[in-house]
DRENPA-3360 file (N, C-alpha, C; in nm, 2 decimals, always signed):
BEGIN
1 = XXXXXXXX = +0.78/+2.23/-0.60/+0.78/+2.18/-0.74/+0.71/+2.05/-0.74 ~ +0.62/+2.06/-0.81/+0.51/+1.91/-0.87/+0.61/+1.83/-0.90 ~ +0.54/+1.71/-0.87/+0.63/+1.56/-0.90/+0.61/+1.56/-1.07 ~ +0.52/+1.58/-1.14/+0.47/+1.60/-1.31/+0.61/+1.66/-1.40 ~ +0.64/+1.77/-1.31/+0.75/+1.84/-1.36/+0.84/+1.82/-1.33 ~ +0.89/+1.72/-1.27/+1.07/+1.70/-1.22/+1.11/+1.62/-1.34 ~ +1.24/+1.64/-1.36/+1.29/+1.56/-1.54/+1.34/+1.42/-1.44 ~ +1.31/+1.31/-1.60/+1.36/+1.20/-1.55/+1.47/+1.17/-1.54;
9 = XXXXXXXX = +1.53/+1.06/-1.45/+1.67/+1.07/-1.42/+1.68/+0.94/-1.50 ~ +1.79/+1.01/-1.56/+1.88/+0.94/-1.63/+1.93/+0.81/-1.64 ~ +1.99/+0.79/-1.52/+2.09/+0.71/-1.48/+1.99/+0.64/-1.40 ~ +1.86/+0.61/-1.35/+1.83/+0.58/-1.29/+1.86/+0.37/-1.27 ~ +1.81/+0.33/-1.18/+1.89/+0.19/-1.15/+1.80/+0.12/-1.16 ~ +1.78/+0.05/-1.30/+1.66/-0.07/-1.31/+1.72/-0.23/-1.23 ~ +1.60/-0.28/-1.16/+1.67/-0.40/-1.13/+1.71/-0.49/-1.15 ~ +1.75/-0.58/-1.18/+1.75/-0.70/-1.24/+1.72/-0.83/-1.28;
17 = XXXXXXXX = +1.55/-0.80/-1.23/+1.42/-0.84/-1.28/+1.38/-0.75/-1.25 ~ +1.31/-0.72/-1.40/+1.19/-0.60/-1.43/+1.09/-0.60/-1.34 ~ +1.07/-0.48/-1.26/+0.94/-0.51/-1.19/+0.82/-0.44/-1.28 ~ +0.68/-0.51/-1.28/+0.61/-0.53/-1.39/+0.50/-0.44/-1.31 ~ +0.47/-0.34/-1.36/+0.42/-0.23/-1.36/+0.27/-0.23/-1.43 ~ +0.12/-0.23/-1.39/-0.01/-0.26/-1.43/-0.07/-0.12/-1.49 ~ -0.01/+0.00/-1.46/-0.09/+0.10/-1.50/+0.03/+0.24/-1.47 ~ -0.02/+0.35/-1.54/+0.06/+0.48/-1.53/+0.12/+0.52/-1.43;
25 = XXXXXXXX = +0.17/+0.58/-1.40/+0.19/+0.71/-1.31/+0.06/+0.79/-1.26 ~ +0.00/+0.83/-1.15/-0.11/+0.87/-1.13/-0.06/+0.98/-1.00 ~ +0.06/+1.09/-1.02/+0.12/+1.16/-0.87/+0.00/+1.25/-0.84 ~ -0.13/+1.24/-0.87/-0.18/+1.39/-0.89/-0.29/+1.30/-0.72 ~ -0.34/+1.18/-0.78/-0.41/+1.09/-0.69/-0.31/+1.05/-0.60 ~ -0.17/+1.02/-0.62/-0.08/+0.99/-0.52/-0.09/+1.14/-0.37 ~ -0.05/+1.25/-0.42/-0.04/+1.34/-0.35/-0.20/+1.41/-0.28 ~ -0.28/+1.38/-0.32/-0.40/+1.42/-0.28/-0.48/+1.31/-0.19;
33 = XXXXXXXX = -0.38/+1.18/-0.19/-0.45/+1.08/-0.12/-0.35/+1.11/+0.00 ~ -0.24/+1.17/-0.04/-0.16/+1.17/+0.12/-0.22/+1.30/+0.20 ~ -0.24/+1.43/+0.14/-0.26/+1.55/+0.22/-0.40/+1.55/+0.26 ~ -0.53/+1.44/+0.21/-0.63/+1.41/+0.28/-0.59/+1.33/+0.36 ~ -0.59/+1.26/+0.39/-0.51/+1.13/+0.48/-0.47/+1.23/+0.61 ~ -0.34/+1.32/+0.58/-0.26/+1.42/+0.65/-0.40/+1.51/+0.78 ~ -0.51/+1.53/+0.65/-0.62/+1.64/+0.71/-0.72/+1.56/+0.77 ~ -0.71/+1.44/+0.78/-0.81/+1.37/+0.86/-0.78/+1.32/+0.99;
41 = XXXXXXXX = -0.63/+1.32/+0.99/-0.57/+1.30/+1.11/-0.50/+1.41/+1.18 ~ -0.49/+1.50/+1.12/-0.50/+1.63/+1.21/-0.64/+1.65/+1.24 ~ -0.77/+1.69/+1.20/-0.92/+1.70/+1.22/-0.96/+1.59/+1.35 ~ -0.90/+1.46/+1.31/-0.92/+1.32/+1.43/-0.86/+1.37/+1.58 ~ -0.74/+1.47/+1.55/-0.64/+1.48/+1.67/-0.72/+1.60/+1.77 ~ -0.71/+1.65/+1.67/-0.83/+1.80/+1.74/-0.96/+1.77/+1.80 ~ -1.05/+1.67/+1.73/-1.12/+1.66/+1.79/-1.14/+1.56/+1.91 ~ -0.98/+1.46/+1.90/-0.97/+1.39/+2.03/-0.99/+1.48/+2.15;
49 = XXXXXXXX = -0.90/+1.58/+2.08/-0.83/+1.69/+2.25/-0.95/+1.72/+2.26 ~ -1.01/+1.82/+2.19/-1.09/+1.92/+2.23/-1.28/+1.77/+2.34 ~ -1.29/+1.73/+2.29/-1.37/+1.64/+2.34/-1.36/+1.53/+2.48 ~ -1.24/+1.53/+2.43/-1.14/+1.42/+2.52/-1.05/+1.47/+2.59 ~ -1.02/+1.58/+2.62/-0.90/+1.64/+2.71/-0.85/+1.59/+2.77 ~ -0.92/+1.56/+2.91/-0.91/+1.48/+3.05/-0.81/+1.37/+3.02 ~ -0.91/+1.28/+2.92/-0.84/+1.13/+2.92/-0.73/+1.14/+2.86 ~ -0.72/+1.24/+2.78/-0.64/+1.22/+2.66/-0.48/+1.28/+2.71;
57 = XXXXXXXX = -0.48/+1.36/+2.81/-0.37/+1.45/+2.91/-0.30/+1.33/+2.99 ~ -0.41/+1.25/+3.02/-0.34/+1.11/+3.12/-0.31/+1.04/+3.05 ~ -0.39/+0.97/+2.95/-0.31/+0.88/+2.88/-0.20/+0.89/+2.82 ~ -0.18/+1.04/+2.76/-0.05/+1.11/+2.71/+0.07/+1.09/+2.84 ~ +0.03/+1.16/+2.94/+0.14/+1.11/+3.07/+0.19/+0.99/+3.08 ~ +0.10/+0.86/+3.07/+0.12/+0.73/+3.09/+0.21/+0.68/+3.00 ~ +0.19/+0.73/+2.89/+0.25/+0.68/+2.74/+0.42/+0.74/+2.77 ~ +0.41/+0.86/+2.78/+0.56/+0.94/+2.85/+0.66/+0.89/+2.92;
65 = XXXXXXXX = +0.52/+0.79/+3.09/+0.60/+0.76/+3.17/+0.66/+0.62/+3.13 ~ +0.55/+0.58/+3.08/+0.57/+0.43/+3.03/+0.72/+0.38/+2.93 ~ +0.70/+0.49/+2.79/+0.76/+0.43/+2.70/+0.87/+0.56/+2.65 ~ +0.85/+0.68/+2.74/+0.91/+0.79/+2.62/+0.96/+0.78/+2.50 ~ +1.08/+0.80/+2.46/+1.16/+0.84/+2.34/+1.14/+0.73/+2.27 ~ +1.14/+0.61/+2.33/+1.14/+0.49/+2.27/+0.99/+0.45/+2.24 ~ +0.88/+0.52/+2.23/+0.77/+0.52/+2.24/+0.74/+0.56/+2.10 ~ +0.81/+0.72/+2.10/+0.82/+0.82/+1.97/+0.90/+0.72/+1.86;
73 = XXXXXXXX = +1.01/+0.68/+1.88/+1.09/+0.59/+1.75/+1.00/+0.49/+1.71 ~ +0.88/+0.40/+1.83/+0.84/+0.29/+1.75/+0.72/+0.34/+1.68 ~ +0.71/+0.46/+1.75/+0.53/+0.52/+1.64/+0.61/+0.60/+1.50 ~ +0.71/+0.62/+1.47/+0.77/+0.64/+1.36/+0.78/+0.50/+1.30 ~ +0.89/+0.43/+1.36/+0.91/+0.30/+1.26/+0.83/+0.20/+1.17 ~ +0.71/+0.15/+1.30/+0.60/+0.07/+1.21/+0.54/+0.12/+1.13 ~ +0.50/+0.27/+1.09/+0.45/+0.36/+0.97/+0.56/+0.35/+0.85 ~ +0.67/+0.36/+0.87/+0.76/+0.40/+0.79/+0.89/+0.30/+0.75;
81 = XXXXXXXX = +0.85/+0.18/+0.82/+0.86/+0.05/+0.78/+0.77/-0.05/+0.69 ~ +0.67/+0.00/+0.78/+0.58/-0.15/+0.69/+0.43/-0.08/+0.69 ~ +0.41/+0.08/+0.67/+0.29/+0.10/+0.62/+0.20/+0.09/+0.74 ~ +0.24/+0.08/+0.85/+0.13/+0.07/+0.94/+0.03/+0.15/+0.99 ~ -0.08/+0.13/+1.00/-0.21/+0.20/+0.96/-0.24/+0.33/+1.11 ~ -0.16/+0.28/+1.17/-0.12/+0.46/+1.27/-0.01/+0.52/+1.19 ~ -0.06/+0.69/+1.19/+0.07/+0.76/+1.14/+0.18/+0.77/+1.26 ~ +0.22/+0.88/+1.25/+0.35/+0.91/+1.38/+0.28/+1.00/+1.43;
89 = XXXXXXXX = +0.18/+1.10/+1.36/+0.14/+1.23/+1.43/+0.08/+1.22/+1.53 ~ -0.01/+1.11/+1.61/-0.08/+1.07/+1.73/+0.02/+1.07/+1.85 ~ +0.13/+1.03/+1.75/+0.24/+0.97/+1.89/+0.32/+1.09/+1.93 ~ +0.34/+1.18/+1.80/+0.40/+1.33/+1.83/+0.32/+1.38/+1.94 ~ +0.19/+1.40/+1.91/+0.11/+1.46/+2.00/+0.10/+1.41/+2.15 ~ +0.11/+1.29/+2.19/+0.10/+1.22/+2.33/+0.21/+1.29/+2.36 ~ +0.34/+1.27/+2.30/+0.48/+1.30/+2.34/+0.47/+1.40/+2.41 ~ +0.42/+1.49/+2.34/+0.41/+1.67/+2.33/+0.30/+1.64/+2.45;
97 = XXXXXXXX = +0.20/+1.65/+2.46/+0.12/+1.68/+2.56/+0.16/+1.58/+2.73 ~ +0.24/+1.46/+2.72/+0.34/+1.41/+2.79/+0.36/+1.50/+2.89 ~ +0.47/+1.56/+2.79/+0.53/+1.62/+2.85/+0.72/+1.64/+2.79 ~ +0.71/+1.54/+2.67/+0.87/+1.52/+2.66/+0.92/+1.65/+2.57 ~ +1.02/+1.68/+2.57/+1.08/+1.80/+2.52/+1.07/+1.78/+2.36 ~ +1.06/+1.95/+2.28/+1.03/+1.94/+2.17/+1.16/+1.86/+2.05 ~ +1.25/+1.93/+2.13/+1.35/+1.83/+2.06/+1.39/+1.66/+2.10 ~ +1.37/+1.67/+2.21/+1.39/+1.47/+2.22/+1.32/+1.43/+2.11;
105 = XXXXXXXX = +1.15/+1.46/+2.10/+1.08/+1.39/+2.03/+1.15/+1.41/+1.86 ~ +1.21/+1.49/+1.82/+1.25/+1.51/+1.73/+1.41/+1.41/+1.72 ~ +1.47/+1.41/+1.80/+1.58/+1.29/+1.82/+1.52/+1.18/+1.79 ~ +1.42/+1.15/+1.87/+1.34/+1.02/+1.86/+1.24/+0.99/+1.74 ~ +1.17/+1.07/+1.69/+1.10/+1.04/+1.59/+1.24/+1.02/+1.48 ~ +1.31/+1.11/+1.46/+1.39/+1.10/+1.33/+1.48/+0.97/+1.31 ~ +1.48/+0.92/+1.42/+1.59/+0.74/+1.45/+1.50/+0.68/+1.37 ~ +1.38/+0.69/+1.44/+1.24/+0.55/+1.47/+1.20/+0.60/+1.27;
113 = XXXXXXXX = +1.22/+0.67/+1.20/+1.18/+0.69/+1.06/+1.27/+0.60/+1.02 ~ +1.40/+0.67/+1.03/+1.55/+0.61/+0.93/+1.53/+0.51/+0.97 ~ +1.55/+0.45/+1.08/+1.59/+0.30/+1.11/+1.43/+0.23/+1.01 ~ +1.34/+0.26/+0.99/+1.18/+0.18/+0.96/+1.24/+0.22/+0.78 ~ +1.25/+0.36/+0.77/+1.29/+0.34/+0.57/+1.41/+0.25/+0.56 ~ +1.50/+0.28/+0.62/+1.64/+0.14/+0.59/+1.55/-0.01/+0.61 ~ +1.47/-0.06/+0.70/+1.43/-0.18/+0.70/+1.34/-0.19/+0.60 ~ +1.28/-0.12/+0.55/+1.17/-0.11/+0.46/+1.23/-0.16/+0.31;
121 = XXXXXXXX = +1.35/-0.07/+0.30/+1.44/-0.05/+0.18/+1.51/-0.23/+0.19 ~ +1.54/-0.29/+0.24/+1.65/-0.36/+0.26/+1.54/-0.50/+0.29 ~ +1.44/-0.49/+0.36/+1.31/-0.56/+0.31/+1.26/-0.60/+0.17 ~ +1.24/-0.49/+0.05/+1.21/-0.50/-0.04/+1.29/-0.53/-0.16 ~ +1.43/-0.55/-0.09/+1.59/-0.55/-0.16/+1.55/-0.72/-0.15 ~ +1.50/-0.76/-0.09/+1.55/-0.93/-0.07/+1.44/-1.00/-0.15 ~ +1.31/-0.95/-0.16/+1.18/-1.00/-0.17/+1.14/-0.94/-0.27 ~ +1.17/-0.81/-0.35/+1.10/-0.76/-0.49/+1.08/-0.89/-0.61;
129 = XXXXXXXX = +1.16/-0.97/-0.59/+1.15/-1.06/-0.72/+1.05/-1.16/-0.68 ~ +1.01/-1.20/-0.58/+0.92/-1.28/-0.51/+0.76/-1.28/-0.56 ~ +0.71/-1.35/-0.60/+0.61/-1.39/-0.69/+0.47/-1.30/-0.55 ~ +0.48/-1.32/-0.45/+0.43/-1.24/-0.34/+0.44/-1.10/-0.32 ~ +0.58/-1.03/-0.35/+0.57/-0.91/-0.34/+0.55/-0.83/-0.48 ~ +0.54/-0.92/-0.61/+0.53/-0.83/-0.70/+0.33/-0.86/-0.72 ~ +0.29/-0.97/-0.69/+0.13/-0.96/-0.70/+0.08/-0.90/-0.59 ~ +0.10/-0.88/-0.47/+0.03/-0.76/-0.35/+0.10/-0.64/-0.34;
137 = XXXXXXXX = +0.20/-0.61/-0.30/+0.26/-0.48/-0.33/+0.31/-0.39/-0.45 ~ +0.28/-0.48/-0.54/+0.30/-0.37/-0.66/+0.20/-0.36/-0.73 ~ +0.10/-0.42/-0.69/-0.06/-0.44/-0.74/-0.11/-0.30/-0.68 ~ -0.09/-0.31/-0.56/-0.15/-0.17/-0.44/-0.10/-0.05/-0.45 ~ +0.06/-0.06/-0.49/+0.12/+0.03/-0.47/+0.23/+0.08/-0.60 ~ +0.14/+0.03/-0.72/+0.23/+0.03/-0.87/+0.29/+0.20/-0.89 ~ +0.14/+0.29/-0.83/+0.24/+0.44/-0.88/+0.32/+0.48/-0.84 ~ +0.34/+0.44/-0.66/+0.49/+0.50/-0.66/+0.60/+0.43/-0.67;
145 = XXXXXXXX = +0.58/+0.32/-0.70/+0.67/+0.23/-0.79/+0.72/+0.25/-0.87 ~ +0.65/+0.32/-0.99/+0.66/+0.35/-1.14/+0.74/+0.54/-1.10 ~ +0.70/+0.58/-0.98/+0.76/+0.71/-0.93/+0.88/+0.71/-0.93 ~ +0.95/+0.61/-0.87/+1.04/+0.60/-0.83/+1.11/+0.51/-0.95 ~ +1.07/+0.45/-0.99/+1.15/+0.38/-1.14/+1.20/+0.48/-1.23 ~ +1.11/+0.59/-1.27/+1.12/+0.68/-1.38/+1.21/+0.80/-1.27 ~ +1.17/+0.89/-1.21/+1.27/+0.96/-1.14/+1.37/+0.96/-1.06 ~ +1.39/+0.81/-0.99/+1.49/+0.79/-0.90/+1.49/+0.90/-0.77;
153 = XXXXXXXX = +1.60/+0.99/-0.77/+1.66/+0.99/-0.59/+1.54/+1.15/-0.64 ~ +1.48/+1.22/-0.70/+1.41/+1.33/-0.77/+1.30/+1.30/-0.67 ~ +1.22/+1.19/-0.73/+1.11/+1.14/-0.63/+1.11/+1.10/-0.49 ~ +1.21/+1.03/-0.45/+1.25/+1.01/-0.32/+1.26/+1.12/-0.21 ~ +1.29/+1.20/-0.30/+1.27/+1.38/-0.22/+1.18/+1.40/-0.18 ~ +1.07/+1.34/-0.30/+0.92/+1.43/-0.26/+0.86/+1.35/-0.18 ~ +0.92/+1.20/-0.18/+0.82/+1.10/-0.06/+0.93/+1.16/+0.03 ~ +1.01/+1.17/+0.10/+1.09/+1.18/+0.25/+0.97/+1.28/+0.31;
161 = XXXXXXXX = +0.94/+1.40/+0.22/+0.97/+1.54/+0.27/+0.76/+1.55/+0.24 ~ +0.66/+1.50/+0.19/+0.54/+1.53/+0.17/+0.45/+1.43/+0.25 ~ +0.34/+1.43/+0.27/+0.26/+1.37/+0.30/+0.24/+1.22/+0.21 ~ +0.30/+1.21/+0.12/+0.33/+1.06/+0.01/+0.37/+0.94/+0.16 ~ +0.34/+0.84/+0.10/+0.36/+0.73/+0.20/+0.55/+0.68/+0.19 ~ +0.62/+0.72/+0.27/+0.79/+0.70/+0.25/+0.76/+0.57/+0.27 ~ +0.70/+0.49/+0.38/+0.76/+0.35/+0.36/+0.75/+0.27/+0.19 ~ +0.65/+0.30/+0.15/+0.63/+0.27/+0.00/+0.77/+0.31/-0.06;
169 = XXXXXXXX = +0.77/+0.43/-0.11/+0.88/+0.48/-0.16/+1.07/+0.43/-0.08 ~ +1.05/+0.38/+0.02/+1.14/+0.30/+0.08/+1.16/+0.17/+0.00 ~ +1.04/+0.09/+0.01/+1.05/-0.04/-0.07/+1.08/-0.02/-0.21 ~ +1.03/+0.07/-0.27/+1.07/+0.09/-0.41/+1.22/+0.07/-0.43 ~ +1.28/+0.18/-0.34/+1.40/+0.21/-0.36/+1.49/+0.08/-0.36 ~ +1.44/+0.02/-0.26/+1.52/-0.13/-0.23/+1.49/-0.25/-0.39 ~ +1.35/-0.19/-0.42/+1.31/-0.30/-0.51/+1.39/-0.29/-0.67 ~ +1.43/-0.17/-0.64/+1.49/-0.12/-0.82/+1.65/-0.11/-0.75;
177 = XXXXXXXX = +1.67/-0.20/-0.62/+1.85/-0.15/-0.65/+1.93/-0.02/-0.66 ~ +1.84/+0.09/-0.55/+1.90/+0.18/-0.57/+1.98/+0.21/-0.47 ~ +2.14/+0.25/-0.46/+2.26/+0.23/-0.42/+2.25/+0.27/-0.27 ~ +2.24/+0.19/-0.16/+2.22/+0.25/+0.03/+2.23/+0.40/+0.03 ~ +2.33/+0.43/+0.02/+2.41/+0.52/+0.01/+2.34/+0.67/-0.04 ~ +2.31/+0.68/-0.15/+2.23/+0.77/-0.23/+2.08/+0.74/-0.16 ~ +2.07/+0.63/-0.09/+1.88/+0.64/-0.07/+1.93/+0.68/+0.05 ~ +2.01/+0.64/+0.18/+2.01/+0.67/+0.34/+2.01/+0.82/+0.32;
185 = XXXXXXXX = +2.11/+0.90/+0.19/+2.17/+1.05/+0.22/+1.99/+1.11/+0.20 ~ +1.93/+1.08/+0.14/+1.85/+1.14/+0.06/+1.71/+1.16/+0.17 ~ +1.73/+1.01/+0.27/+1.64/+0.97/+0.37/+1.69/+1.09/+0.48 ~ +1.78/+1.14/+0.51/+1.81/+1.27/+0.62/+1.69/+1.37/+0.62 ~ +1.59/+1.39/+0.51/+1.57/+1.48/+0.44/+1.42/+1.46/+0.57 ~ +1.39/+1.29/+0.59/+1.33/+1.32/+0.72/+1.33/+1.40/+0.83 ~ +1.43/+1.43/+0.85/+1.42/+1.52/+0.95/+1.40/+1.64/+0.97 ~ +1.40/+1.73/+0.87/+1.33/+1.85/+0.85/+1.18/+1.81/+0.86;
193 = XXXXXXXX = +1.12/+1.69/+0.78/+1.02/+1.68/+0.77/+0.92/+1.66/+0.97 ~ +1.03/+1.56/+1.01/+0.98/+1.54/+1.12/+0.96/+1.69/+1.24 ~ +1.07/+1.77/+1.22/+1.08/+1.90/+1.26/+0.94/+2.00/+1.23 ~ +0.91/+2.04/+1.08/+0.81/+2.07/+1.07/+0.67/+2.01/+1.11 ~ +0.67/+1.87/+1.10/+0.51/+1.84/+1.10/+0.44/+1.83/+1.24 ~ +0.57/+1.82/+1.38/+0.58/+1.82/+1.46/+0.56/+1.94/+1.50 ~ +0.58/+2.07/+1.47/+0.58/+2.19/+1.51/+0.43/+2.25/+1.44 ~ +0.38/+2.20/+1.36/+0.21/+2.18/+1.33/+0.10/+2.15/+1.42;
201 = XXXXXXXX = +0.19/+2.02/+1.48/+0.09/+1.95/+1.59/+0.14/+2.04/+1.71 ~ +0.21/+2.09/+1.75/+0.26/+2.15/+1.89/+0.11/+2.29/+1.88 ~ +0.10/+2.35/+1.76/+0.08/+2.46/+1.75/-0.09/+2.40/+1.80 ~ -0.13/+2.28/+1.72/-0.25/+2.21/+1.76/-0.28/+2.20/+1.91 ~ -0.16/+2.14/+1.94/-0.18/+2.10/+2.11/-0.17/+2.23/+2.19 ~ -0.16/+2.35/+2.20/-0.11/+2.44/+2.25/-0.23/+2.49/+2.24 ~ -0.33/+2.45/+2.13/-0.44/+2.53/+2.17/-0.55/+2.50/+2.21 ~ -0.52/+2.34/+2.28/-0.62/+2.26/+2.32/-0.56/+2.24/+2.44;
209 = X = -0.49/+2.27/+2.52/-0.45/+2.25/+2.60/-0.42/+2.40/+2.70;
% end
């Protein structure tokens, strides 16, 4: 179901200073910016392995021996905390070509998400009124701001579970006051997500390997 067509929610939880909003709703450029993004780093991964094998097999071991599970949670968190410019899929894949089991990484990546959207959410809870986070982050990131203003926990679905940037949609949630509770239940929804996109990249690595 398109984000265009979900009905607005009702009830949703405006904050208690307006956050000031520069331009429309744009989900059509939101979601086509994430599933390119998605296809350039799957295309980047493939062409690491297939080119890079050798190095790319040890460094993956290194990374395993070095940092395992706790390696996978921090390449979730800083993405899905604070937008950080590595996704998680690089780190899925070391994991996986490591050596670490398909479900650890999946224990591990799903911590290292929740724990980065709760800080994300609870970040944005303290600082949305802040004359700094409403001129840079809502400047950059006004549509799914306005996503999330107008649909509430509807939208929140479609960021946990698509290619959409969750840490964004994490801050939102914190920035409009929307209740822990209803955003952590709704944040589980990561872990299907992490299950699937990980079982994408296995199928990648399986055939470069």
């Amino acid at each position: 179901m398109a984000a265009d067509d979900l009905p607005p929610v009702e009830n949703a939880v405006i904050p208690a200073t307006p956050v000031p909003l520069s331009r429309a709703i744009n989900t059509r450029q939101l979601f086509l910016r994430g599933i390119v993004g998605l296809g350039l780093v799957m295309i980047g991964l493939g062409a690491i392995g297939y080119f890079l094998r050798g190095p790319v097999k040890a460094w993956s071991v290194v990374f395993v021996d070095k940092l395992g599970g706790l390696g996978v949670s921090l390449g979730f968190f800083l993405p899905d905390a604070f937008t950080f410019p590595i996704p998680p899929e690089p780190w899925m894949a070391a994991a996986l070509i490591g050596g670490l089991p398909f479900w650890e990484i999946v224990l591990f990546g799903s911590a290292g998400s929740l724990i980065g959207g709760t800080c994300g959410y609870f970040f944005a809870r303290q600082v949305a009124h802040t004359p700094w986070y409403q001129r840079t982050v809502l400047e950059r990131y006004a549509d799914m701001h306005k996503l999330i203003e107008t649909y509430g926990t509807h939208a929140l679905v479609v960021g946990a579970l698509t290619p959409l940037p969750y840490s964004v949609a994490a801050w939102a949630c914190g920035a409009i006051s929307m209740p822990f509770s209803r955003f952590f239940a709704v944040s589980l929804l990561r872990i299907p997500r992490v299950i699937g996109y990980l079982a994408l990249v296995k199928l990648g690595v399986v055939s470069l390997t």
